[in-house]
ZANU-137156 format. One record per residue (C-alpha): y, z, x negated; residue number from 1; residue in three letters; chain. Coordinates in nm, 3 decimals. Layout:
% ZANU-137156
[[Y, Z, X], NUM, ALA, A]
...
END
This chain:
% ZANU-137156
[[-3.396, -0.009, -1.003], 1, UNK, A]
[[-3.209, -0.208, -1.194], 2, UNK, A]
[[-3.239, -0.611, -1.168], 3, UNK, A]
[[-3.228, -0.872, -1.452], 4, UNK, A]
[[-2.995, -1.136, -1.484], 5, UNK, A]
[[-2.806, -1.338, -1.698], 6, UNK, A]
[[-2.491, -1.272, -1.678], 7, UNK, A]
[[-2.340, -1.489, -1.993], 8, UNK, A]
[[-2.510, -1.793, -1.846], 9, UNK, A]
[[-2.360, -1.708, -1.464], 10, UNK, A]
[[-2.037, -1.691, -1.618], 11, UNK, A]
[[-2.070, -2.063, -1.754], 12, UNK, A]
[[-2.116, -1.901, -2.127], 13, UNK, A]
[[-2.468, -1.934, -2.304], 14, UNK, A]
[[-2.632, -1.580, -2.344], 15, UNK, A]
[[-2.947, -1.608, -2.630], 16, UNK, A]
[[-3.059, -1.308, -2.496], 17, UNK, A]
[[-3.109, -1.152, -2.127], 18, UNK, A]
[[-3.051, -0.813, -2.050], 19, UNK, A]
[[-3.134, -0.573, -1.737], 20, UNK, A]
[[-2.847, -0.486, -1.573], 21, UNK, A]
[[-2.723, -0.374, -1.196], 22, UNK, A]
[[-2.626, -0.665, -0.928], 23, UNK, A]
[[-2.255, -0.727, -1.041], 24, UNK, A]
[[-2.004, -0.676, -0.783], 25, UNK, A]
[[-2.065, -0.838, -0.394], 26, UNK, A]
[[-1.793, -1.044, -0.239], 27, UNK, A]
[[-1.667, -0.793, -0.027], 28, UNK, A]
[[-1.647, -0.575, -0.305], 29, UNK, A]
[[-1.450, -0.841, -0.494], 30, UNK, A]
[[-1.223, -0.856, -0.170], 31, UNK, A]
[[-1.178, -0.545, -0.122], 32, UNK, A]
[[-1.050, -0.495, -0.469], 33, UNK, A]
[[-0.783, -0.773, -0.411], 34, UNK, A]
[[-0.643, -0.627, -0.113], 35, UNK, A]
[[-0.575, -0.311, -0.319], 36, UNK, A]
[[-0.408, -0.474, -0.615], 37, UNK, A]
[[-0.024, -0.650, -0.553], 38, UNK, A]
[[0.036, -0.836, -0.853], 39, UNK, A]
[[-0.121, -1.120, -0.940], 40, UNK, A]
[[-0.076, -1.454, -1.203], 41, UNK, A]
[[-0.109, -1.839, -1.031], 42, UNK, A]
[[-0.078, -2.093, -1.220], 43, UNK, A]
[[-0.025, -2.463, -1.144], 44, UNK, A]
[[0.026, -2.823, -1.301], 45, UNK, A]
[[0.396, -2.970, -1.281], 46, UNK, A]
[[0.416, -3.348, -1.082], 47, UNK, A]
[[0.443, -3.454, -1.515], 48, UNK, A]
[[0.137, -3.273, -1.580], 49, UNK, A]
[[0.248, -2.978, -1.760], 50, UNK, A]
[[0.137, -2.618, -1.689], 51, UNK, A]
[[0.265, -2.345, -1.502], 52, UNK, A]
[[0.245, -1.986, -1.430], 53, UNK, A]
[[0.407, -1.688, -1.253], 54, UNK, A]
[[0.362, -1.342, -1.193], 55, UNK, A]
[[0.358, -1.291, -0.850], 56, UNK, A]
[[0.351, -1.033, -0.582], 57, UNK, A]
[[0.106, -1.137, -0.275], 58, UNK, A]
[[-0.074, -0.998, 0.037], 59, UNK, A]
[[-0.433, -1.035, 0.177], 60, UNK, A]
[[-0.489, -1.092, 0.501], 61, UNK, A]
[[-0.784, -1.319, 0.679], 62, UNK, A]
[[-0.934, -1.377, 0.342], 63, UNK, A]
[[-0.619, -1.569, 0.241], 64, UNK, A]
[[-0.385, -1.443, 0.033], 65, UNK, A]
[[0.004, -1.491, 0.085], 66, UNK, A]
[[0.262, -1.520, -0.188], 67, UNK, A]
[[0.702, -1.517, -0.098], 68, UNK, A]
[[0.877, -1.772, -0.298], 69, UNK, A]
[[1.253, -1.921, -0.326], 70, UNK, A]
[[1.216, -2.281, -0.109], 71, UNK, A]
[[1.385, -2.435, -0.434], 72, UNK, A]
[[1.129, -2.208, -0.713], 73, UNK, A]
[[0.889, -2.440, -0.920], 74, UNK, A]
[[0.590, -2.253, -0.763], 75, UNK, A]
[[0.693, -2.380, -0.401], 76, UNK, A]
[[0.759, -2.769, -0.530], 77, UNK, A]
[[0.506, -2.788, -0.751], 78, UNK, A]
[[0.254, -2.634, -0.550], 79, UNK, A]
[[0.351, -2.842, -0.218], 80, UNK, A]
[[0.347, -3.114, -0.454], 81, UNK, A]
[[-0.069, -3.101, -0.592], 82, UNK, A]
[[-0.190, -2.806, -0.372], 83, UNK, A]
[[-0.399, -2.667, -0.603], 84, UNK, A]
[[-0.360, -2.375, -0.721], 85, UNK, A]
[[-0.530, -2.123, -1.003], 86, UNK, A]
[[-0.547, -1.723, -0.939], 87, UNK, A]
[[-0.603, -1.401, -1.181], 88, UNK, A]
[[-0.572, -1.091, -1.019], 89, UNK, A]
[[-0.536, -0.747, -1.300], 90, UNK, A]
[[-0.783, -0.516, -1.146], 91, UNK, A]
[[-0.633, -0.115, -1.253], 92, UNK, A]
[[-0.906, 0.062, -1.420], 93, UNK, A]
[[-0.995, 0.319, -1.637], 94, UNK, A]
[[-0.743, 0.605, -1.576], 95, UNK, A]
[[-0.748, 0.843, -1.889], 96, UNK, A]
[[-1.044, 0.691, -2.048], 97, UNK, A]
[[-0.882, 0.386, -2.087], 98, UNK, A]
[[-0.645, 0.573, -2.294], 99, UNK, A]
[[-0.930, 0.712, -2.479], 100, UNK, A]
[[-1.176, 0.386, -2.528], 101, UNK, A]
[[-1.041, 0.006, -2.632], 102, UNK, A]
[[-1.122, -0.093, -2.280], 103, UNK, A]
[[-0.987, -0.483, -2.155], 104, UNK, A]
[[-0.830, -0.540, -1.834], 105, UNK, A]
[[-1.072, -0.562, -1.544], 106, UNK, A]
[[-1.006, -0.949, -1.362], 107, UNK, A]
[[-1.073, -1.120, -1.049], 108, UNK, A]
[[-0.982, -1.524, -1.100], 109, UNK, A]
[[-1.041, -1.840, -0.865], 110, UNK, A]
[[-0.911, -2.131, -0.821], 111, UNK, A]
[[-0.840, -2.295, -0.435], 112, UNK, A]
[[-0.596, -2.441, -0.238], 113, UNK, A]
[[-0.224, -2.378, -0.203], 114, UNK, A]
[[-0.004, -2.484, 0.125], 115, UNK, A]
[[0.370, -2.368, 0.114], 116, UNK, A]
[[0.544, -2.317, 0.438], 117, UNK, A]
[[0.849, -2.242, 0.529], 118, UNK, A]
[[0.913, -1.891, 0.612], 119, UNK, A]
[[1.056, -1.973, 0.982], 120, UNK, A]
[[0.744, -2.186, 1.055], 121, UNK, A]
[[0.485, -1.856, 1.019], 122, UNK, A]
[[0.430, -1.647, 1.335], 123, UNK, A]
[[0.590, -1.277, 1.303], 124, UNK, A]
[[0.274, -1.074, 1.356], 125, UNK, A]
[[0.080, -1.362, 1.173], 126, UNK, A]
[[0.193, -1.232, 0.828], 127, UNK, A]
[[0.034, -0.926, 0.661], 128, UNK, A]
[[0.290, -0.651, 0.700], 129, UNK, A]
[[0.253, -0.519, 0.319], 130, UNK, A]
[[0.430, -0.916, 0.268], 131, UNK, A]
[[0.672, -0.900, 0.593], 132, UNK, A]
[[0.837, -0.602, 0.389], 133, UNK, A]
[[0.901, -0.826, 0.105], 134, UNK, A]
[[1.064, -1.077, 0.334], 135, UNK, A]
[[1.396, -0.915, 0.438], 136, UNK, A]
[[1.527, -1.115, 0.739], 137, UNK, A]
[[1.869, -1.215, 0.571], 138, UNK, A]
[[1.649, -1.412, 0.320], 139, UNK, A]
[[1.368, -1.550, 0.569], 140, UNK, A]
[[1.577, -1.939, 0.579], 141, UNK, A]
[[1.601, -1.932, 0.206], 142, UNK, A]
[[1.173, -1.855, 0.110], 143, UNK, A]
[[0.870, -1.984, 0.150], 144, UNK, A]
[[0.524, -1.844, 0.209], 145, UNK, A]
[[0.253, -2.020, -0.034], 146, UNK, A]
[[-0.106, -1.970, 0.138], 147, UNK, A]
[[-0.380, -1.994, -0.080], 148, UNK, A]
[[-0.758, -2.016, 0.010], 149, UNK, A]
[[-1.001, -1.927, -0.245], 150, UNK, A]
[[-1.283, -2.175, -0.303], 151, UNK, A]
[[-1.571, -2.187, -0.427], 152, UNK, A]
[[-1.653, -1.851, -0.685], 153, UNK, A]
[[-1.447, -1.561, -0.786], 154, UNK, A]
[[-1.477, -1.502, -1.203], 155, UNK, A]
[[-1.517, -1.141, -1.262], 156, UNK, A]
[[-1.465, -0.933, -1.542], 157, UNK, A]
[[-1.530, -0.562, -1.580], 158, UNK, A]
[[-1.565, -0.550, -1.122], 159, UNK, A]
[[-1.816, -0.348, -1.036], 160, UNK, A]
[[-1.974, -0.209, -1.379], 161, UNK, A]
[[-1.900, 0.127, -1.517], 162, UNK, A]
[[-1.611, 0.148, -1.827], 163, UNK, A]
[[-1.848, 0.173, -2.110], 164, UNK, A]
[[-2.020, -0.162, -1.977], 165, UNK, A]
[[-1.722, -0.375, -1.962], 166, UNK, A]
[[-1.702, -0.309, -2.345], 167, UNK, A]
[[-1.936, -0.528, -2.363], 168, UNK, A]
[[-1.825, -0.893, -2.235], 169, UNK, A]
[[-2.197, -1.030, -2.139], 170, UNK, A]
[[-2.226, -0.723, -1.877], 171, UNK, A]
[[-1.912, -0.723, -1.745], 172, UNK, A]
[[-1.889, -1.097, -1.649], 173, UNK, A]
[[-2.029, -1.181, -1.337], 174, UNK, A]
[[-1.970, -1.496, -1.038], 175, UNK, A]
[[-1.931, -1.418, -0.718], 176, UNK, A]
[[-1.919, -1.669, -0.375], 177, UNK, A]
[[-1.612, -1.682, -0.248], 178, UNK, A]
[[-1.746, -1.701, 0.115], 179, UNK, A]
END
């Protein structure tokens, strides 16, 4: 049976109208999805106060998710720097009816908290192995691992609906608790 909510207004945008739709996605659902993916976009503010962002390749592991960076990259100083830290994650859907339909890009943002360390500091089997792999050990003194905690909500956009619904924007937004 299906529930009603109101999804425009739980994704922070007004919605004149509700509609009955399924639950949107659960957080394990939402975690699950990021520990598929690889590639994800953070983005950060500069000690001056200008924006950043960079395409990124990370791994989950302990609800946390792990980034490799050069110790000298603007990611690593800017994020040991402020420590804060905003996330969107591409979520791959749609296969051959995505060639079919004008379907958008299924998302998974948050925002949360960023510590770089170095790469010698980290524990061996403390690492997820998908990252250890991107970490040769000729390079270990030169990067840095960024860990960054989600807080708060994960913004979703077309997680957990079918393909025709995330044509439409109020049904394919949803919030989910980070926790």
């Amino acid at each position: 049976m299906a529930t009603t909510i109101d999804r425009g207004k739980d994704a922070g945008i007004a919605s004149p109208t509700r509609q009955a739709v399924a639950p949107g996605p659960t957080g394990e659902q939402v975690w699950r999805e990021l520990a598929k993916a690889s590639f994800a976009v953070i983005s950060h503010i500069t000690p001056a106060g200008q924006p950043r962002s960079s395409g990124v390749v990370y791994a989950i592991a302990d609800r946390r998710m792990y980034v490799v960076s050069a110790v000298d990259s603007w990611k690593a100083r800017h994020l040991s720097a402020s420590g804060q830290v905003a996330v969107t994650v591409p979520v791959r859907r749609g296969g051959l009816m995505s060639l079919l339909f004008r379907i958008p890009p299924a998302t998974i943002s948050f925002h949360g908290s960023a510590v770089v360390h170095p790469a010698s500091s980290l524990e061996e089997g403390s690492l997820p192995k998908r990252l250890t792999a991107l970490l040769p050990a000729e390079r270990r003194t030169a990067c840095s691992i960024i860990e960054i905690q989600p807080a708060d909500q994960f913004v979703t956009y077309g997680v957990g609906v079918s393909l025709m619904q995330m044509r439409t924007p109020a049904l394919a937004r949803a919030r989910v608790p980070v926790a």
